[in-house]
C-alpha positions, 0 to 999 in steps of 0.5 A: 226273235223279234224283227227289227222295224225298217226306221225308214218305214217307221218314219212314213208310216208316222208322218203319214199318220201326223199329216192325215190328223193335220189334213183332219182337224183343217177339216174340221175348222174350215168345212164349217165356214164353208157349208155356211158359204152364201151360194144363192148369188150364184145360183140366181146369177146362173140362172139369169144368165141362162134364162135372164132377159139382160136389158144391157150387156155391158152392165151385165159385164160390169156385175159379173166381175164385180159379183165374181160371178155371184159369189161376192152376194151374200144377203138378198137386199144386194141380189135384188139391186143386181136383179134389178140393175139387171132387168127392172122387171126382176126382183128378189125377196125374203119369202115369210111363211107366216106371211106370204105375198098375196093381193086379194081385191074382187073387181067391182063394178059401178054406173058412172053416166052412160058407162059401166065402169068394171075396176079390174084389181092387182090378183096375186095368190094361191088361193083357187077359191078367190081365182074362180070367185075374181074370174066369175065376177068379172065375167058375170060384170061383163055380161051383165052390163047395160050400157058402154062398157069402159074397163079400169085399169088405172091402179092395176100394178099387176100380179097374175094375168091369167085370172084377169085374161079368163075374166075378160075372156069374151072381149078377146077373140079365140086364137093367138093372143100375142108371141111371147119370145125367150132370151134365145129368140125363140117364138112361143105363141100365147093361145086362148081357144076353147076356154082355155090359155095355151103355150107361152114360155115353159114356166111362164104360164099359170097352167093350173088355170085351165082346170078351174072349168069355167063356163063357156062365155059367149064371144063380145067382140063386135062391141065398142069397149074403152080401157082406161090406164095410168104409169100405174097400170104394170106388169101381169096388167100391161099384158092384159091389155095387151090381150084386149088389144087382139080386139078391134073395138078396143081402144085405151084412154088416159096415160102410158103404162109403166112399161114392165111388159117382160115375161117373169118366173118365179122360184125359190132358193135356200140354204141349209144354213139360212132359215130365210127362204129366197124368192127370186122374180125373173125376166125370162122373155118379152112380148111380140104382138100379133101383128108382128110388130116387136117392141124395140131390141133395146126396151124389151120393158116398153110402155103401151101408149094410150089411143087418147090421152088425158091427164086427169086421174079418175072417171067422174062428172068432174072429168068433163073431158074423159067424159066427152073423150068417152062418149065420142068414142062410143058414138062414132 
């Protein structure tokens, strides 16, 4: 004999399963919309606001509820003008395989007069072959030279500091080259000893530096040397100058930086769903010189005034006043 079905049971046992192909087919519509959701905004929003020099808070404020904390970004243009309102050293771009950014320029070096005028270019790139080829002529520019050495800057919009740090390595003394400080107040001393950059703010540093071997030059550092810079002069090149500064007989004529002088990282965000990989530039820090003397807390990006100024754009025989500028300078 057949037992009958309890029709209550019957009745949880089909509902159970009609809300189980509901629940299943809101699945199958939405989840799609959802793993294609724009999330790189938040993560890079997090991360600022974990890492992120924000130079002001209210602003800050301002974009988190605007963004919803992020969530609201969804194409890189928007996230770099967030970035960028952020901190005007920080960025963010569509990284191209085919085309990846880079600067290959090799110094150069040129008599003008009584100077020897060493141009030191923008580097930016993976390529070790071109790091050593940029640090060995420079190096080799500096030791090489005959007469008053005057270093251009004036074009230098930046890029990595530490090939042009290890080419110019001796023209600064071994020791601390400056105090790098993260957005926690934390100290981070930048080292330049035994050949070799040292410390720095972890994921600041181009570590792989140090194991290109360059030769040990010999110390410069009781020698006159002129610098000259412009509100060209930017970033990886600020720090440069910077570093150079540690020398006594260093002194820089023309005009101010540009004043981008925070401490950038770099990494990459991307999206399963996006074949567009996004590179995102940081301000992760800023610069504390050695003396002890802080940029203000309300520039951490500040423009490096120049010891002497003058306005006209190029080290020539028409530039009678750089040229007298200079020529003091060496004689005194």
């Amino acid at each position: 004999m057949l037992r009958k079905i309890d029709k209550n049971k019957w009745f949880v046992f089909i509902s159970g399963i009609v809300f189980f192909l509901l629940g299943l087919c809101t699945l199958v519509l939405f989840l799609p919309s959802y793993l294609k959701k724009e999330t790189r905004g938040i993560e890079a929003v997090q991360f600022v606001a974990n890492h992120g020099m924000i130079e002001n808070r209210e602003e800050w404020e301002e974009i988190l509820e605007k963004t919803n904390y992020g969530r609201n970004i969804d194409n890189i243009d928007y996230l770099n003008y967030v970035l960028y309102t952020v901190n005007k050293h920080s960025s963010a771009f569509k990284f191209e395989y085919n085309n990846p950014r880079k600067t290959e320029i090799v110094p150069t070096k040129r008599q003008e007069g009584h100077f020897t005028v060493i141009t030191i270019p923008s580097i930016y790139t993976e390529n070790t072959q071109f790091v050593k080829k940029y640090v060995h002529s420079l190096s080799d520019f500096i030791k090489d030279a005959k007469q008053n050495i005057v270093l251009d800057l004036i074009t230098n919009s930046g890029g990595s500091r530490e090939p042009m740090i290890m080419g110019i390595r001796s023209l600064i003394p071994d020791g601390i080259i400056f105090n790098e400080i993260d957005n926690r107040g934390n100290t981070f001393p930048l080292v330049l000893k035994n050949n070799q950059l040292i410390g720095g703010i972890p994921g600041d540093l181009w570590t792989s530096i140090n194991s290109f071997d360059f030769p040990i030059e010999n110390k410069i550092v009781n020698k006159k040397i002129a610098v000259l810079t412009s509100e060209r002069t930017a970033s990886a090149a600020e720090n440069l100058l910077l570093a150079l500064k540690k020398n006594e007989h260093v002194k820089v004529f023309r005009e101010a930086t540009a004043g981008l002088t925070t401490l950038n990282t770099n990494f990459f965000l991307e999206n399963p769903n996006s074949k567009d990989l996004w590179e995102i530039v940081c301000s992760i820090g800023y610069l504390e010189r050695n003396n002890g003397t802080t940029n203000a807390s309300s520039a951490k990006n500040f423009p490096i005034e120049p010891d002497i100024k003058n306005s006209f754009p190029l080290l020539n025989k028409e530039n009678t006043e750089l040229i007298r500028q200079l020529n003091q300078w060496f004689k005194e």
